[in-house]
C-alpha positions as CSV (number, residue, x, y, z in Angstrom):
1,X,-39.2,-133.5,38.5
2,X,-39.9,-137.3,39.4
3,X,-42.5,-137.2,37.2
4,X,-46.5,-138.0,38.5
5,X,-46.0,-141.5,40.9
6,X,-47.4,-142.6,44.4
7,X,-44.8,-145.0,45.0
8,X,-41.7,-144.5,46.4
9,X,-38.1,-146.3,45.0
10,X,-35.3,-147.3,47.2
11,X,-33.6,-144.3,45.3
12,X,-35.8,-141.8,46.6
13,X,-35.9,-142.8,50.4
14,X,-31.7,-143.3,50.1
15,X,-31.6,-139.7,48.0
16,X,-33.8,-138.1,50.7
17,X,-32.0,-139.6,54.1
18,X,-28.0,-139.1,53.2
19,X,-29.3,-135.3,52.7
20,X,-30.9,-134.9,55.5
21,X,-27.6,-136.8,57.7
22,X,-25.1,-134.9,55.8
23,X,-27.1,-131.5,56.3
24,X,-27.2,-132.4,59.7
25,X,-23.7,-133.6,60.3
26,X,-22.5,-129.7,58.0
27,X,-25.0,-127.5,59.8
28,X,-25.3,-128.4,63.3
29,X,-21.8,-127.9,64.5
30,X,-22.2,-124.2,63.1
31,X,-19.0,-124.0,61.7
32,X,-16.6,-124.1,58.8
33,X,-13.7,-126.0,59.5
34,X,-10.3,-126.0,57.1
35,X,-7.0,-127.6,57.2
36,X,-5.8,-127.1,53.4
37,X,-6.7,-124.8,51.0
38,X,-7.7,-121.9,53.6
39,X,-7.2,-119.0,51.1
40,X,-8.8,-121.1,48.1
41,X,-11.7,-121.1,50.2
42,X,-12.0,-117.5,51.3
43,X,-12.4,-116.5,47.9
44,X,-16.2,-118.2,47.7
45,X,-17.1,-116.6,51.0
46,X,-15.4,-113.0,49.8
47,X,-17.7,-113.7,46.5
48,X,-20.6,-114.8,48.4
49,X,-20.6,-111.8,50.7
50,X,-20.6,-109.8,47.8
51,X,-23.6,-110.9,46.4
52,X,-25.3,-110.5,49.1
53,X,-24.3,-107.2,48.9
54,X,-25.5,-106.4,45.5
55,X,-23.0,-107.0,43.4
56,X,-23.1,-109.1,40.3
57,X,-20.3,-111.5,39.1
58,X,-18.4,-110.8,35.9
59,X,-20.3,-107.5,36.4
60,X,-18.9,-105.7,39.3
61,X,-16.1,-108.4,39.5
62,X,-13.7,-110.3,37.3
63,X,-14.0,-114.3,37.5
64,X,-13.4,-117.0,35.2
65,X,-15.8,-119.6,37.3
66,X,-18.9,-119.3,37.0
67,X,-21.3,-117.1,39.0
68,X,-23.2,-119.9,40.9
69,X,-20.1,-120.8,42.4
70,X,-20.4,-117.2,44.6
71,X,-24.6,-117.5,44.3
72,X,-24.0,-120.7,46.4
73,X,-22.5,-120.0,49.7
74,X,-24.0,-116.5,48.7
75,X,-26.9,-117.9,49.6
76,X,-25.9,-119.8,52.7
77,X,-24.6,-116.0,53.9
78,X,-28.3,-114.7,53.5
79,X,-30.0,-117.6,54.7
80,X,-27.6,-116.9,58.3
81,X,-25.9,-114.1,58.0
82,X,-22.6,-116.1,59.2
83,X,-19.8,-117.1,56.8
84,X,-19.1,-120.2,59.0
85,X,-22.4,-121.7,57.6
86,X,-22.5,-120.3,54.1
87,X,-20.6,-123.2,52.2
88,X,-22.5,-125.5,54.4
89,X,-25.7,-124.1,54.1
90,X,-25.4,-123.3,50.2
91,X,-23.9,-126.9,49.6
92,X,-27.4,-128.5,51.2
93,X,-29.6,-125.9,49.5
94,X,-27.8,-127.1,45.9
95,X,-28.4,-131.0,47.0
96,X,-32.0,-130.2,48.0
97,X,-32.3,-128.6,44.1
98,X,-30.6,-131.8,42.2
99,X,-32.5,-134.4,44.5
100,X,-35.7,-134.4,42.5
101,X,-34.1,-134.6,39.2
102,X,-31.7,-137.5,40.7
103,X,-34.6,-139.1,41.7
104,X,-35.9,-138.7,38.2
105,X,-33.4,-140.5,36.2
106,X,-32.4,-142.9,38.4
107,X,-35.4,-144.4,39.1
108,X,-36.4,-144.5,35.4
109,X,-33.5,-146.4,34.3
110,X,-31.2,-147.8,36.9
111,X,-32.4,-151.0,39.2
112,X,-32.0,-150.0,43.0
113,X,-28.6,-152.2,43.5
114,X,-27.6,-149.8,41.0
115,X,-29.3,-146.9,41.3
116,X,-29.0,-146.5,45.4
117,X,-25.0,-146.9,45.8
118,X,-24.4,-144.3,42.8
119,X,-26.7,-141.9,43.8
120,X,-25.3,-142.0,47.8
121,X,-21.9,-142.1,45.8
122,X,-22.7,-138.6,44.2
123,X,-24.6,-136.7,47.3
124,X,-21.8,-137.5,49.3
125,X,-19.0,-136.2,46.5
126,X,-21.3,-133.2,46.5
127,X,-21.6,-132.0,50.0
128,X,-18.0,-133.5,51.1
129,X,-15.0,-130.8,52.2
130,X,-12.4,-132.7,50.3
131,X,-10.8,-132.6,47.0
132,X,-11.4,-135.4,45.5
133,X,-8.7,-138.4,45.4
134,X,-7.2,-136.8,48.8
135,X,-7.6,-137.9,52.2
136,X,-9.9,-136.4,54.8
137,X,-7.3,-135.2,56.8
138,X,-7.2,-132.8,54.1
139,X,-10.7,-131.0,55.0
140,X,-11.5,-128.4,53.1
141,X,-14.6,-126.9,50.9
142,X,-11.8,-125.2,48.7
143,X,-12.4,-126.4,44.8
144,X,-16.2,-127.5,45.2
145,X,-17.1,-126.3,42.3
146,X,-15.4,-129.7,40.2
147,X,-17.3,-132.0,42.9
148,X,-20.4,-130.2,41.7
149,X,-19.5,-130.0,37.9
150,X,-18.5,-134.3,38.5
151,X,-22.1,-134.6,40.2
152,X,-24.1,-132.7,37.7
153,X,-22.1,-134.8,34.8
154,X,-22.9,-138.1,36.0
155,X,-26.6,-137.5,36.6
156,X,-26.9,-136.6,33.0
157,X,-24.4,-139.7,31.8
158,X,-26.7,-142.1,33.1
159,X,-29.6,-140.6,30.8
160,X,-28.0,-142.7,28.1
161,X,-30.0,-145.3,28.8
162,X,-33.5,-145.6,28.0
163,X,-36.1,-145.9,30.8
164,X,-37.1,-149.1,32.2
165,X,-39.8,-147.2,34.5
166,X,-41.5,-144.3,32.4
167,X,-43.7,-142.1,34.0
168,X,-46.0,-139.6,32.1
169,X,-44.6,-137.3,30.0
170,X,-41.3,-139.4,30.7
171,X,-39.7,-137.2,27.6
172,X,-40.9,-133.9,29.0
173,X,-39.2,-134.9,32.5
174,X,-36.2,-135.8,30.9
175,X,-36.2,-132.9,28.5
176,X,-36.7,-130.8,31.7
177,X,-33.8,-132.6,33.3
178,X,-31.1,-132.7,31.2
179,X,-31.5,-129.0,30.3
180,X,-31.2,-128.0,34.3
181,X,-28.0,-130.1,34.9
182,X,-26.6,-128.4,31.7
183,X,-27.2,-125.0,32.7
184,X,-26.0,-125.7,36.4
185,X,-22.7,-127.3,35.2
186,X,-22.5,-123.9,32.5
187,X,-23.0,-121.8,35.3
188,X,-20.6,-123.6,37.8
189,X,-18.0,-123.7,35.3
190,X,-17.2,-123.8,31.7
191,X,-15.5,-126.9,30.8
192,X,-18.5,-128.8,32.4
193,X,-20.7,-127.4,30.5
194,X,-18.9,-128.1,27.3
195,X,-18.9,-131.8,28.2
196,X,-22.8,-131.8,29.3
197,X,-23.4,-129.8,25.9
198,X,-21.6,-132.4,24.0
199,X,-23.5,-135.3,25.7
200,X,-26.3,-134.0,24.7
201,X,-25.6,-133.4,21.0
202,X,-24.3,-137.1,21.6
203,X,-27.5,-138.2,22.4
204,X,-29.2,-136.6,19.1
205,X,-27.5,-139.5,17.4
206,X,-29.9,-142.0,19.3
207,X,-32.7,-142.3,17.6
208,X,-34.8,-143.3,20.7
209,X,-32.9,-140.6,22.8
210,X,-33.5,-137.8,20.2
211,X,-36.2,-136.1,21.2
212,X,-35.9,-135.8,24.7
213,X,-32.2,-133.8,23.8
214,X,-33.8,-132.0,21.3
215,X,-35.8,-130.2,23.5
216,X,-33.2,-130.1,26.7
217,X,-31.0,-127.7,23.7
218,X,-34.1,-125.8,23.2
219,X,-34.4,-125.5,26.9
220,X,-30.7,-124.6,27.1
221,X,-31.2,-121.6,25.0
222,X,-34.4,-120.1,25.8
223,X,-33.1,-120.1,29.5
224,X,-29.6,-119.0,28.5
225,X,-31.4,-115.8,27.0
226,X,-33.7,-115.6,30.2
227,X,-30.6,-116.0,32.0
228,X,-28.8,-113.0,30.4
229,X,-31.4,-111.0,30.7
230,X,-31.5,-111.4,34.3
231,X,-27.7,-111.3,34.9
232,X,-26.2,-109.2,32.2
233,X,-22.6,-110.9,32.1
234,X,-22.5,-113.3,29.8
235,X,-20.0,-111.0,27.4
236,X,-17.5,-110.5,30.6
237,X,-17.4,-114.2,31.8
238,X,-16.3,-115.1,28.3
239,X,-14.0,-112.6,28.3
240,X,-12.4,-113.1,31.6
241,X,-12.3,-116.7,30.4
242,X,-10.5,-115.9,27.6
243,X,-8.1,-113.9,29.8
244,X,-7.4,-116.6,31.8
245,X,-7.2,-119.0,29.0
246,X,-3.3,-116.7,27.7
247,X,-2.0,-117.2,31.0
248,X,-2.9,-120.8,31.4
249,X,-4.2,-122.6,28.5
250,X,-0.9,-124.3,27.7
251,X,-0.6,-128.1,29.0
252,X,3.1,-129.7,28.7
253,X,2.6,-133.4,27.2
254,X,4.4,-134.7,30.2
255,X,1.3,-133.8,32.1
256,X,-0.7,-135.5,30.7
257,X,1.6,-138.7,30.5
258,X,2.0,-138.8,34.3
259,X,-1.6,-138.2,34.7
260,X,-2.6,-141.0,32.5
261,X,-0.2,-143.6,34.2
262,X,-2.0,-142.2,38.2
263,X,-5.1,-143.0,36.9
264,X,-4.9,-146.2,34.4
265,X,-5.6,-148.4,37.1
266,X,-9.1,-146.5,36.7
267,X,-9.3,-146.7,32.8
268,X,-8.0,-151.2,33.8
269,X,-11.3,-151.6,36.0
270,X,-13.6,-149.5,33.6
271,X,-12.4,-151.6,30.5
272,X,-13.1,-154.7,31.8
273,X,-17.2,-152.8,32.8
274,X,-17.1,-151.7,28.9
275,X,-15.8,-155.4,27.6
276,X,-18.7,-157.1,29.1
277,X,-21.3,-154.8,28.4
278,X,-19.9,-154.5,24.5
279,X,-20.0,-158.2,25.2
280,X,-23.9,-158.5,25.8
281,X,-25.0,-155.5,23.9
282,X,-22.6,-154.7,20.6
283,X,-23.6,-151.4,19.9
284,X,-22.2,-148.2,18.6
285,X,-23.8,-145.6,20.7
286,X,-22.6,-147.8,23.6
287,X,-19.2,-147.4,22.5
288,X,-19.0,-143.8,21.9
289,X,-20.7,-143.6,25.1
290,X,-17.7,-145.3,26.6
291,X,-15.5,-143.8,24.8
292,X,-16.7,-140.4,25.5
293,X,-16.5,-140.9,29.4
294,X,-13.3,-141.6,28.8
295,X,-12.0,-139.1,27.1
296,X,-14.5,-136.0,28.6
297,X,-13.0,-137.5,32.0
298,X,-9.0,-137.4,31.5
299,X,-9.7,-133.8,29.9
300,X,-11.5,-132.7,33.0
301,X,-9.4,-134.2,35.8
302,X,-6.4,-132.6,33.7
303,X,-7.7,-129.3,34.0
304,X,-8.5,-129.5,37.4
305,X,-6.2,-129.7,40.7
306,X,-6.6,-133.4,41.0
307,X,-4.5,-136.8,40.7
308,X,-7.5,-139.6,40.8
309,X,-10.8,-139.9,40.7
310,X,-12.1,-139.8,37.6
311,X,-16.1,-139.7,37.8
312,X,-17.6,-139.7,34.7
313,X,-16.2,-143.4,34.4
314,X,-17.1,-144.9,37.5
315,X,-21.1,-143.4,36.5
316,X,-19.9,-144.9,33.0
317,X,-19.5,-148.4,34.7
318,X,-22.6,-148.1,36.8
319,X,-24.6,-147.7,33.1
320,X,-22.6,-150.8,32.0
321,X,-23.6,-152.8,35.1
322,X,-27.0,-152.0,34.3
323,X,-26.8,-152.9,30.5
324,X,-25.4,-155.7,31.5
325,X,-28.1,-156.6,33.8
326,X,-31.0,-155.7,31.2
327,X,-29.1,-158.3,28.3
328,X,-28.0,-161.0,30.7
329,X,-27.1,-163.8,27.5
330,X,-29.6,-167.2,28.5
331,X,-26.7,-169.5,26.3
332,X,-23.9,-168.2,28.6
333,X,-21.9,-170.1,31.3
334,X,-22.6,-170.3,35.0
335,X,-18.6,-168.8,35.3
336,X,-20.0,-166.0,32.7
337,X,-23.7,-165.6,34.3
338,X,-22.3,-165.4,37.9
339,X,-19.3,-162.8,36.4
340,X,-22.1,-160.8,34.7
341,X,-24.9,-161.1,37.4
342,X,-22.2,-159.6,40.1
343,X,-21.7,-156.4,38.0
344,X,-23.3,-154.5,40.3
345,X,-21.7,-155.5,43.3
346,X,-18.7,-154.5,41.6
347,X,-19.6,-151.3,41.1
348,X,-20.6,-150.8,44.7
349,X,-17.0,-151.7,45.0
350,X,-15.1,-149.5,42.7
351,X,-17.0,-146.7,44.6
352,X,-16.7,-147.5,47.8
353,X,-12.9,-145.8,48.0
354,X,-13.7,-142.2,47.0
355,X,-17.3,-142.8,48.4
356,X,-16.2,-143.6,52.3
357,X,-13.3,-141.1,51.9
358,X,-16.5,-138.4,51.3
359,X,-18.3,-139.4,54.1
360,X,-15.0,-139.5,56.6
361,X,-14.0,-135.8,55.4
362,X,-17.7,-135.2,56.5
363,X,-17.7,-136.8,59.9
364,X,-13.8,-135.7,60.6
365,X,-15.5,-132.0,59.8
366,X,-18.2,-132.2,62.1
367,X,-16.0,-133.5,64.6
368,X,-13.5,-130.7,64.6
369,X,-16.2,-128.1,64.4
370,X,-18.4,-129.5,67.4
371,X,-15.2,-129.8,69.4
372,X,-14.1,-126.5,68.6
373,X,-10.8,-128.0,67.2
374,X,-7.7,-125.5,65.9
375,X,-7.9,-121.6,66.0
376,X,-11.1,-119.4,64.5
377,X,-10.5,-116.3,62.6
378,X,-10.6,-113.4,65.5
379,X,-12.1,-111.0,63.0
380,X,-15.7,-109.6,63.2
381,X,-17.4,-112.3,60.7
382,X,-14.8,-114.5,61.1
383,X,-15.6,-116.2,64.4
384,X,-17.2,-119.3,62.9
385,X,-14.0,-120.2,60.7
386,X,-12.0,-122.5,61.6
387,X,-8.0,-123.3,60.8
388,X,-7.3,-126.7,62.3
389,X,-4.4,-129.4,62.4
390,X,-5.6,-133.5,61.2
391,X,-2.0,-135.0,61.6
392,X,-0.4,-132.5,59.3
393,X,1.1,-130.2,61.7
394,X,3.4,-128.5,58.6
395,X,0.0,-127.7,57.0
396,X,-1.6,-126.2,60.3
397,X,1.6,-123.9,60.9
398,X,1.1,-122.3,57.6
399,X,-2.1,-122.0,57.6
400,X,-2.3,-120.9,61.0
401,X,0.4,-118.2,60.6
402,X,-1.9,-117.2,57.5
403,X,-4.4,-116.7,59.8
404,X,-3.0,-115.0,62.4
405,X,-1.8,-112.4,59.2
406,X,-5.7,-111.8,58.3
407,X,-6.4,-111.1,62.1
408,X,-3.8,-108.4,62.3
409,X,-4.9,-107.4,58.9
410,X,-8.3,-106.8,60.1
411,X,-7.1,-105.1,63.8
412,X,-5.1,-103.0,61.7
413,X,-8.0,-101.4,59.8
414,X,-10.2,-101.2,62.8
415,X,-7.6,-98.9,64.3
416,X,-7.3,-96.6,61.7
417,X,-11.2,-96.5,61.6
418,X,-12.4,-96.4,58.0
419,X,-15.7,-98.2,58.1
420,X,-16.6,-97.4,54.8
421,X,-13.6,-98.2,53.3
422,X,-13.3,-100.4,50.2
423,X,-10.2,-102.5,50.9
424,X,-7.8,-104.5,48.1
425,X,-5.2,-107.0,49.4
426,X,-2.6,-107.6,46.8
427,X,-2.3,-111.7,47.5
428,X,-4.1,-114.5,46.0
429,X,-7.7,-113.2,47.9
430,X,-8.9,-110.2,49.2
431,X,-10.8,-111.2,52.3
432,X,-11.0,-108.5,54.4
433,X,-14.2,-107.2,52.8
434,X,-16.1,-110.4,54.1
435,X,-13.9,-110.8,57.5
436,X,-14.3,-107.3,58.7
437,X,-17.8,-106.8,57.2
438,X,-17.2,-103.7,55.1
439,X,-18.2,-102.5,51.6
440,X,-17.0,-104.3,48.6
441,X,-14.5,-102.9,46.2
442,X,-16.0,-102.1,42.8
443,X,-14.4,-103.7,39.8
444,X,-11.0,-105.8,40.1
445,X,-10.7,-109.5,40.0
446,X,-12.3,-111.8,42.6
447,X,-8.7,-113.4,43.0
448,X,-5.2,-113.8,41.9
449,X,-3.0,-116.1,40.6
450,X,0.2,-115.7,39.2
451,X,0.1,-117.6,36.1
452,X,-3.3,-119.1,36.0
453,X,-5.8,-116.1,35.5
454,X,-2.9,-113.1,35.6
455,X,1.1,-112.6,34.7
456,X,3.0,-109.6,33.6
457,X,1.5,-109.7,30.0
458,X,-2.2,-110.1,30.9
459,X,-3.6,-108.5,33.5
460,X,-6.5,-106.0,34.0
461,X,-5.6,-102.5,33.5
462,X,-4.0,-100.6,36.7
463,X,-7.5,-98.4,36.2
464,X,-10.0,-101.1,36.6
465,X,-8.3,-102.9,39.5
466,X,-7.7,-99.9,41.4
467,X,-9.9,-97.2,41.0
468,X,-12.7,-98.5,43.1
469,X,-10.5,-98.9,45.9
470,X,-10.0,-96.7,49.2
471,X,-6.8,-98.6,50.9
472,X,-4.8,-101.2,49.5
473,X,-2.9,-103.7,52.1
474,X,0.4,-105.4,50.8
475,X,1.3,-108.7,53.4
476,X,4.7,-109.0,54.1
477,X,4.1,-113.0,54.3
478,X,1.6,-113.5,51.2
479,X,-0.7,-116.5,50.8
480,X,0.6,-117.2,47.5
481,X,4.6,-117.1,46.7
482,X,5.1,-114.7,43.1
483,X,1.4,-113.0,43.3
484,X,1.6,-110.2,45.2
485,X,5.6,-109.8,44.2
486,X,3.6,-109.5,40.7
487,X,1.3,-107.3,41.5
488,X,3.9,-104.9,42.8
489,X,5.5,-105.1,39.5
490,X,2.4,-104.6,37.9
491,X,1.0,-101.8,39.9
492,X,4.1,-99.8,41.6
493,X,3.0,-96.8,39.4
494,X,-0.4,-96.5,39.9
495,X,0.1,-97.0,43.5
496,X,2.8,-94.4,43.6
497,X,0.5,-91.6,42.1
498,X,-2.8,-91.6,44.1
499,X,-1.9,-93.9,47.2
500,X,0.1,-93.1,50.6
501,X,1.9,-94.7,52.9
502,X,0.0,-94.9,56.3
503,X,0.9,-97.3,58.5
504,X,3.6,-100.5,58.3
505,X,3.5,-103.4,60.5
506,X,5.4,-106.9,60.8
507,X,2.7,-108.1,58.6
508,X,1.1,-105.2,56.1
509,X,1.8,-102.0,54.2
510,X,-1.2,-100.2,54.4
511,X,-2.0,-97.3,51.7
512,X,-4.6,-95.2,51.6
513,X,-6.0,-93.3,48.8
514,X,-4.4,-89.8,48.3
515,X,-7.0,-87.1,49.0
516,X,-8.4,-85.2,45.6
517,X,-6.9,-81.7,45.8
518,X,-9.2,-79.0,45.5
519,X,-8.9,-77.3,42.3
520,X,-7.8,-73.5,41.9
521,X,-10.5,-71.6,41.2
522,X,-9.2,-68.7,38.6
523,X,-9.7,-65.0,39.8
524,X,-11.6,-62.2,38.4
525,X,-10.3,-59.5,37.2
């Protein structure tokens, strides 16, 4: 992807070496360490173990994400066969796939004061387990798939400017390019893609930066079709988007007034980046550029669980630094040529804050994990997951108490012996397919959530959820307050006819599928 060249940028040796530290510091301590967000997380390594076990998202399960976002720690689960290592694991594999086109674009068009700090910047926002704008103490690989979806977005935002460095076939490369972060941000999830999608229809307004978009659409579609082919679920993901889109679609405007005033210290810093660029270079596609990161931002941190951080204008201020660099004005003052000239120290700066707290969620998770910190899941393939307390003891006794639940959960089906069994919790995730190692239930939704993807007026049909099923378990102390009360409401008659009581614990009501009774067979006469 970096295009035919001997020599080798800054970028590419700093690209190269925070991969290989951070897949050292995720890997080696062979473990998966959470103290927020345990359940969030279990649904990726439920989903993953699924795949690995044939099944196809959208296909043989219901999500609204997209279906890299179980392909990825999918893949860490083949690659080791351990769910402790299969976010890890999966995580690296993705960074080792976006490296070469990082490389690519940086290196044609940003200067290494630039180019080096952004793209450590992004790795690190990539691989970290932390939602962004928290703190590390709040470790957790939950919600990766927006760290992914911020990554892939500002790769292809700094393609707006034109190359300083081309290489041969430059167009081709960055054809090639900005088609594969498109499809991996489609594939991650939705609303990324829409932004990349529009950036690139942006870009056919350049006349210089026409061609190369041009083809990354064309790319975009033949794949999509390859794609299709291949996976089959195109039709279902839209419509379990669409789904998801009646229960939750509707943002109060209060939201997005308190949103706006958490981040405009943000939009402060990256007006100041977009006056002095607009300064030097006066252009029109600059300003819809800026305007676009912007906008595409606020709508994107407004539909995810997040407070700060907007990315796609701190990669916007990074392409302003370098603008500004490329027109520094020879009339201007020393005060204006030292302001200007320091732009991309600046930019090192507004980075630095989200950009440490990535690499301190790394290092406080590789800590935990080598020291064997908190409690592991005592639950066949749950050994190398880890529930842990970083100065948030509240947090820990939740989660911890959640945990102890899933081991029960799990010592509760081992005793009643049905290793065949296809098992549905009704919770927020259904985990014990993945935990205990068992067969996958066939059809029903990869999670829960009262009012964001179900509620009593949308749901799946009592049919779909449940017919692939062998024993449903009902927790007593549920993950997620109103789901599985919901999915009583929502269910209680299905339930009823073909499922019995078997056992009852402090913890679970376990049913099991009512045996088929044999039909009469009429006599002769």
């Amino acid at each position: 992807m970096s295009g035919p060249s001997n020599r080798i940028s800054p970028v590419t040796w700093a690209v190269w070496l925070t991969i290989i530290i951070c897949a050292a510091l995720l890997i080696v301590p062979g473990a998966t360490v959470s103290s927020m967000y345990v359940n969030d997380l279990l649904i990726f390594l439920d989903g993953g173990y699924r795949v690995v076990q044939g099944q196809v998202p959208n296909r043989d399960f219901h999500t609204a994400l997209g279906p890299l976002n179980f392909y990825i720690p999918g893949i860490g689960y083949w690659l080791t066969g351990r769910l402790g290592l299969s976010m890890p694991v999966g995580l690296v594999v993705l960074a080792l796939v976006i490296a070469p086109v990082m490389i690519h674009v940086f290196r044609s068009r940003l200067r290494p004061l630039v180019a080096v700090p952004l793209a450590v910047f992004l790795l690190l926002l990539l691989v970290t387990p932390m939602n962004t704008g928290e703190t590390p103490i709040k470790v957790s690989f939950a919600m990766f798939y927006n760290r992914i979806g911020w990554v892939l977005l500002g790769i292809l935002l700094v393609m707006h400017l034109r190359p300083t460095n081309p290489v041969a076939g430059q167009r081709w490369w960055d054809a090639t390019a900005a088609a594969m972060l498109t499809l991996l941000a489609v594939y991650i999830k939705m609303t990324y893609g829409v932004v990349a999608a529009a950036f690139l229809v942006l870009m056919l307004l350049q006349s210089g930066q026409r061609v190369w978009a041009f083809g990354a659409i064309l790319l975009c579609g033949a794949a999509a079709v390859l794609i299709e082919v291949l996976w089959g679920g195109s039709q279902m993901h839209i419509a379990d988007l669409m789904e998801a889109t009646k229960v939750s679609g509707v943002t109060e405007w209060q939201i997005y007034a308190r949103s706006f005033i958490r981040t405009s210290g943000e939009y402060a810093i990256f007006l100041v980046f977009v006056g002095l660029a607009i300064w030097v270079r006066p252009r029109v596609s600059d300003f819809l550029f800026y305007g676009f990161c912007a906008c595409a931002g606020f709508a994107l941190i407004n539909q995810n669980f997040q407070i700060t951080g907007i990315v796609t204008m701190f990669v916007g201020a990074a392409v302003a630094a370098e603008i500004i660099q490329r027109r520094l004005p020879p009339t201007a003052s020393p005060g204006m040529t030292t302001l200007l000239r320091g732009a991309p120290f600046a930019v090192i700066v507004l980075l630095l804050p989200i950009g440490l707290s990535s690499a301190a969620a790394i290092g406080v998770h590789a800590t935990v994990a080598a020291t064997k910190g908190g409690m592991h899941l005592d639950t066949p393939n749950g050994k190398d997951l880890r529930i842990v307390n970083i100065l948030d003891p509240g947090q820990f006794r939740f989660y911890r108490q959640y945990g102890e639940t899933l081991e029960t959960g799990a010592a509760l089906l081992a005793a009643i012996d049905a290793p065949s069994s296809r098992v549905l919790v009704m919770d927020f995730v259904s985990p014990f397919s993945s935990l205990v190692g068992l067969q996958p239930p066939e059809g029903g939704p990869a999670w829960m959530h009262d009012n964001r993807n179900f509620d009593l007026d949308f749901h799946l049909p009592a049919e779909e959820m449940l017919d692939g099923v062998d024993i449903v378990m009902v927790p007593k102390k549920p993950a997620a307050e109103g789901t599985t009360e919901k999915m009583l409401v929502i269910y209680a008659p299905y339930l009823k006819e073909h499922f019995e009581l078997a056992r009852a614990t402090k913890h679970w009501s376990l049913y099991k599928r009512r045996e088929a009774q044999p039909e009469e067979v009429p006599q002769s006469s």
